[in-house]
C-alpha distance (Angstrom), angle and dihedral (degrees) to the residues before:
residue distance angle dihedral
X1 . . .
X2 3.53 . .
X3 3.51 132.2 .
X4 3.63 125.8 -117.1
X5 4.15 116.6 -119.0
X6 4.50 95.9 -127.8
X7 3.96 95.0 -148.0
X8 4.48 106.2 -137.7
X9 3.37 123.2 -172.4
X10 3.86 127.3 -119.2
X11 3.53 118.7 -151.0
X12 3.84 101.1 -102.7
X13 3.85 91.2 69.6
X14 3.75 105.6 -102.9
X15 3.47 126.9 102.6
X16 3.36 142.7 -134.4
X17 3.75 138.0 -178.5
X18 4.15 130.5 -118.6
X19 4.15 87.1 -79.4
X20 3.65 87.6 58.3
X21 4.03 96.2 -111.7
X22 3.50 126.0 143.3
X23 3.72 117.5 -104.2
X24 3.60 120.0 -147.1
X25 3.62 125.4 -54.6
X26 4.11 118.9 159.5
X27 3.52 89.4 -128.3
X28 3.55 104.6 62.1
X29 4.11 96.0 24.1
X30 4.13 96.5 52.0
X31 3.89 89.4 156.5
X32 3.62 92.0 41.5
X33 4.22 102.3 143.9
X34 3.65 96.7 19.0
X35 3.33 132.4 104.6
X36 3.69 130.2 -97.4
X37 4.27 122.1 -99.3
X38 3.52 117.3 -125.2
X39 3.72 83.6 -116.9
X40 3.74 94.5 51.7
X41 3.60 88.1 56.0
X42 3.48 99.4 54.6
X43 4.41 88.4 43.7
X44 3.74 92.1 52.9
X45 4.32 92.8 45.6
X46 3.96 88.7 42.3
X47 3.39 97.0 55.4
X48 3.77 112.5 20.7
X49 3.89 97.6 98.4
X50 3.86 88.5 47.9
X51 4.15 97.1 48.0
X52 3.62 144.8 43.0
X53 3.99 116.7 -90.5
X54 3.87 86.0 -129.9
X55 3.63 93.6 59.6
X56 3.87 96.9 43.8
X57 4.13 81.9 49.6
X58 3.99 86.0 57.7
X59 3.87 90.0 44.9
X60 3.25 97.4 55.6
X61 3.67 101.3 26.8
X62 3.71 92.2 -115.0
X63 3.84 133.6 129.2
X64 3.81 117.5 -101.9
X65 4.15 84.1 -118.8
X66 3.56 92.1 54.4
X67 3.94 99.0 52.6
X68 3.57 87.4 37.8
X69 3.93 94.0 52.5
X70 4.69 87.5 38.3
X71 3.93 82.8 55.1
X72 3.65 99.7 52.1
X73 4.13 84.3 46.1
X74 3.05 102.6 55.9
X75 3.92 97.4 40.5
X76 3.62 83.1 64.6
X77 3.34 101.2 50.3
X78 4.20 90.3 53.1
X79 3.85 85.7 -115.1
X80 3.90 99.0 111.6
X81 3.81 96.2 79.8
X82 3.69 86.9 39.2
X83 3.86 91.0 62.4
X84 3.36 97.9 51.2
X85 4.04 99.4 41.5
X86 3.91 83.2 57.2
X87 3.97 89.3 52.5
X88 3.71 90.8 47.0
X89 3.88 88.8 48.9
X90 3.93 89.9 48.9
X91 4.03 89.3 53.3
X92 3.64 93.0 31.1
X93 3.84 98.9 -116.9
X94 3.62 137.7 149.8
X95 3.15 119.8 -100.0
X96 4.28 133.2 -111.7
């Protein structure tokens, strides 16, 4: 069983759930419902080890759940390193 995320309200308007991520608000999570670039992709695996999930959710205009959630996805699928060898091919850098 998993436990629900209760969404509170701080004082400055936005809202975040019990793990203290941002729910959605339009102007932080602009491509909220769409779906990801190829070039997204390969942003969010290159640099996901190396930065927070809340500012790769800013980045891409994302919530933290959804590039949380993408992440786990495509680690199962065996496309995560995939992602990031074709960024490191792009920029011509070694890979991890």
């Amino acid at each position: 069983m998993t436990r629900a995320a209760a969404a509170v309200v701080i004082e400055d308007g936005l809202e975040y759930d019990s793990y203290g991520r941002m729910q959605y608000h339009p102007e932080f999570h602009f491509n909220h419902g769409t779906p990801f670039e190829e070039d997204e992709l390969e942003y969010l695996c290159k640099f996901y080890e190396t930065d927070s999930t809340r500012s790769l959710s800013f980045a891409l205009g994302r919530t933290e759940r959804t590039v949380r959630s993408k992440i786990d996805q495509l680690r199962k699928t065996g496309m995560y390193q995939v992602y990031i060898d074709r960024w490191n091919a792009r920029y011509d850098l070694k890979s991890n």
